[in-house]
N, C-alpha and C positions, 0 to 999 in steps of 0.2 A: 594630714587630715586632723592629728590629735590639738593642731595649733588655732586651725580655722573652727573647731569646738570650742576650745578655752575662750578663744577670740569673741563668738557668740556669746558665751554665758557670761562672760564680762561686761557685756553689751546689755545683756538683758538682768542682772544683779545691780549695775548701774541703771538701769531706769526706775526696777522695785526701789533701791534706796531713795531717789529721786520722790518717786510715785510717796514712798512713806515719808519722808521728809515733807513736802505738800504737805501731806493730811497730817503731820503731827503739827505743823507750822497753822495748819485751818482751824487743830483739834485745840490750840491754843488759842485762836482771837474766839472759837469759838464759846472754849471756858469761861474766855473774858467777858466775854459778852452775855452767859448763862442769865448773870444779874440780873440784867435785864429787863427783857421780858418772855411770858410762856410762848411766845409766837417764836420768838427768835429762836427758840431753845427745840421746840416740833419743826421748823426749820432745817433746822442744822442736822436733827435726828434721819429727815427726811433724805438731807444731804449725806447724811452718814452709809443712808442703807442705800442710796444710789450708785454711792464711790463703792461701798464693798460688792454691790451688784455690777458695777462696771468692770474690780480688782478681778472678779470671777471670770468677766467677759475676756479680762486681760490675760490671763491667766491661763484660761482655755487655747485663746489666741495663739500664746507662749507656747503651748505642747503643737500646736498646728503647726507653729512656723519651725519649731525642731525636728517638725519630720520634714518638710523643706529644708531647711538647709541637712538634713541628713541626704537625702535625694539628689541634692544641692553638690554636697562632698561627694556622694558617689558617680555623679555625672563629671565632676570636675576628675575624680580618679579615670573615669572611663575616659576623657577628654587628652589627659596627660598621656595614656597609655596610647590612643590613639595617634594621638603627638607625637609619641616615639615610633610608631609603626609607620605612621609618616612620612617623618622626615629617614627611615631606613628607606622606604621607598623612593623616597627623593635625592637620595647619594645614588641608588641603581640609576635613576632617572639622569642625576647630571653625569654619567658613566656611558647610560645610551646616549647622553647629550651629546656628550665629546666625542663616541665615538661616529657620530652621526655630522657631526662638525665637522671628522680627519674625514668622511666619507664624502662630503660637499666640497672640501677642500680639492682631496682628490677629483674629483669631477669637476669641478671650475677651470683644475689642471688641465683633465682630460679634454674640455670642451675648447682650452686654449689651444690644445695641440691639432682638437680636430678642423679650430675654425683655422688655423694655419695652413694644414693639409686642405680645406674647402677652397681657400682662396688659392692653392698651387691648383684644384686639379681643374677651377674654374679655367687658370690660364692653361692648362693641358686642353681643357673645352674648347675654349677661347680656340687654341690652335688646331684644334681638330674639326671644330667648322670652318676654318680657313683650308685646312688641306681636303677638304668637303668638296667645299666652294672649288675650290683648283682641280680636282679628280673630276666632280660635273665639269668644268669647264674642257679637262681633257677628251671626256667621255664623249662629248659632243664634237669635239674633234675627230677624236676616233671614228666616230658614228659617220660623220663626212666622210675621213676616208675608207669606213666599211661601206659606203656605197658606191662610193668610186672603185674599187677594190672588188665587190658584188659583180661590177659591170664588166671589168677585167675576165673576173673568173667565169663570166658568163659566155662572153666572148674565147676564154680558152678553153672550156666545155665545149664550144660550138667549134673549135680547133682541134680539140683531142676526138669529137665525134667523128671530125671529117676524115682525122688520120687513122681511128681505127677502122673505118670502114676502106679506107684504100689499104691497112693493113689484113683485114677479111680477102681484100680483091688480089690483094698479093699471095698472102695464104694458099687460096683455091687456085691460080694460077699456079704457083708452087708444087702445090698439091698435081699438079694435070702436070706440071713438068717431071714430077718426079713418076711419074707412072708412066713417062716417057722413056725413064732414063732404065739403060739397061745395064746394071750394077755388075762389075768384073774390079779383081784384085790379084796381083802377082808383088811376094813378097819373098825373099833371100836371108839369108845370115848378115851380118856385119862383118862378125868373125872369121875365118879365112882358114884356120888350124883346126883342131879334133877338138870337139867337146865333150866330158866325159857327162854320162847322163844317169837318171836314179827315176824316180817314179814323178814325172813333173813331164807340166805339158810344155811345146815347143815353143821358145817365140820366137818368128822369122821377123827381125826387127828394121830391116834393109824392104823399104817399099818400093816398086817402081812404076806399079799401077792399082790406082784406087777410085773407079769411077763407084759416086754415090756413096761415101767414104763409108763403107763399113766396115773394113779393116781396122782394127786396134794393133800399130806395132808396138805399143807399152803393153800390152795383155797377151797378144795371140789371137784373139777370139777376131772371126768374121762374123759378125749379127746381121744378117738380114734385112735389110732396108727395101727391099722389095719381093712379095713372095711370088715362086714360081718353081721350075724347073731349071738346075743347075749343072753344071759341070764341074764338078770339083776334081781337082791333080795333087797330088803330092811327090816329090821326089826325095830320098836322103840318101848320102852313101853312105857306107861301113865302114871299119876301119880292118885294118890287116890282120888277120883271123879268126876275127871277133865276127859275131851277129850282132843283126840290131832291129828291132821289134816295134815300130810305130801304129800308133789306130788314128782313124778318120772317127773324132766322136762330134753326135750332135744332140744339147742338149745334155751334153754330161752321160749317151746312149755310144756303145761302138756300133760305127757303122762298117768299115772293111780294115784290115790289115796290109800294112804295107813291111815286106821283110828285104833284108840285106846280108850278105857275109863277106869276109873276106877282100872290101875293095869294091864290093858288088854293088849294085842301088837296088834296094826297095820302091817300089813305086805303086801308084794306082792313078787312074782316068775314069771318077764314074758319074752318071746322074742321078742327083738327089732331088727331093721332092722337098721342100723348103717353105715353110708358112714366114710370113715378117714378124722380124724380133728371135727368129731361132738363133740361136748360136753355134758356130763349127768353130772345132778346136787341130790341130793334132798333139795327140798324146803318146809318150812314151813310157810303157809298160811294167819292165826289166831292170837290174839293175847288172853294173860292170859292164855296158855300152858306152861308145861312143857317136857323135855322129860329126862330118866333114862340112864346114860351115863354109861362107861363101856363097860363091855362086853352084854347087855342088850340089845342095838342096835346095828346095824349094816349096811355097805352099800358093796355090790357087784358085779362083774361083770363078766363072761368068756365067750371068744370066741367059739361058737358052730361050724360054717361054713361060706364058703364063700358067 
């Protein structure tokens, strides 16, 4: 700033010398001329006092224009400062440039890889309206043979109707045979030697009459396939000087005892009153028995009356 000051008054010292130089150069043809005449000489005076009234006007000028360029200097300080604030802001600027640049870069990338991935998944499209296409074309297929198939099933509906209605007529006829039937069972040992016995019921596993099968020879148990009035027999022998203690249970209830000693048979012949689905068992009580298997025991049952 101290340069663009010197700069100025050099400028304007160079124009006073000038400005005086003129008027010493004027103030001489002026002299010359004084000789003259009085005209020329109030003239010149005239011009005298115009040039010192103009040097004033200049002069005044001068102090105007040095508070411009004072104004002048500090706008151009405040311009330079601003220049530096600037251009700092202009290295952040090419910093978001670049890094706005690696960001376009990268996304030019990315849009590389996704227009690759668009044209795979178009041809994934591509094929998946082809297997569209081929699935409707199956479907309609299908739909053909789901009404062929409908007609079928409609027809074996009116086939499964027919049969179970002659399965109802079988049923009830069934039904009217079995309340015909008069249920009786005679059932033996297999075994043939002494069997040593503990608290456990009998099975006579040797059948030789089962009409209306309610005898179980895997269990024991006679269940009731028809109710009525019964006649239930048991027979068992002993063994040689031992006792041996069986019940008639129904129901899991004793009904009579049947005893043995010595060789002897235990037995019973009696009528039971019997609902369908009861269960008769024989049970043996005691323990340290035997009983004589074979044809020697025996368990039974037949239907009397309703």
């Amino acid at each position: 700033m101290t340069y663009v000051l010197l700069f100025i008054n050099a400028i304007v010292v160079a124009l006073m010398a000038k400005y005086v130089y003129d008027n010493e150069r004027r103030f001489g043809e002026i002299s010359a001329k004084l000789d003259r005449t009085a005209v020329v000489e109030a003239q010149m005076a005239l011009d005298i006092s115009k040039n010192e009234k103009r040097l004033e006007e200049f002069l005044n000028e001068l102090k105007y224009d040095r508070t411009v360029v004072a104004q002048m200097v500090q706008d151009i300080s405040n311009n330079v400062k601003r220049i530096g604030e600037i251009s700092a802001e202009q290295k952040k600027d090419q910093s978001v440039v670049a890094q706005m640049a690696l960001i376009i870069s990268k996304n030019e990338k990315r849009i590389g890889e996704i227009s690759a991935e668009q044209k795979k998944d178009q041809s994934v499209v591509a094929q998946m309206v082809l297997d569209i296409s081929k699935n409707e074309k199956r479907i309609g297929e299908i739909s053909a043979e789901q009404k062929k198939d409908q007609s079928v099933v409609a027809q074996m509906t009116l086939a499964i109707s027919k049969i179970e209605k002659r399965t109802e007529e079988i049923s009830a006829k069934l039904k009217n045979d079995q309340s015909e039937i008069r249920p009786a069972f005679t059932a033996y040992f297999k075994n043939g030697g002494y069997m040593n016995l503990g608290h456990q019921k009998l099975i006579f596993d040797s059948v030789q009459l089962n009409v209306g099968g309610g005898y179980n020879p895997g269990t024991g148990y006679f269940t009731v396939p028809r109710a009525g009035l019964y006649l239930v027999s048991c027979k068992v022998r002993s063994n040689h000087r031992t006792h041996l203690h069986v019940y008639l249970m129904k129901n899991d209830k004793r009904v009579v005892l049947g005893y043995g000693e010595n060789y002897n048979e235990g037995s019973f012949s009696i009528p039971v009153q019997v609902a369908k689905g009861d269960r008769l068992v024989i049970h043996h009580g005691t323990t340290g028995e035997s009983v004589e298997g074979g044809l020697s025991s025996f368990f039974s049952a037949v239907f009397i009356s309703d």
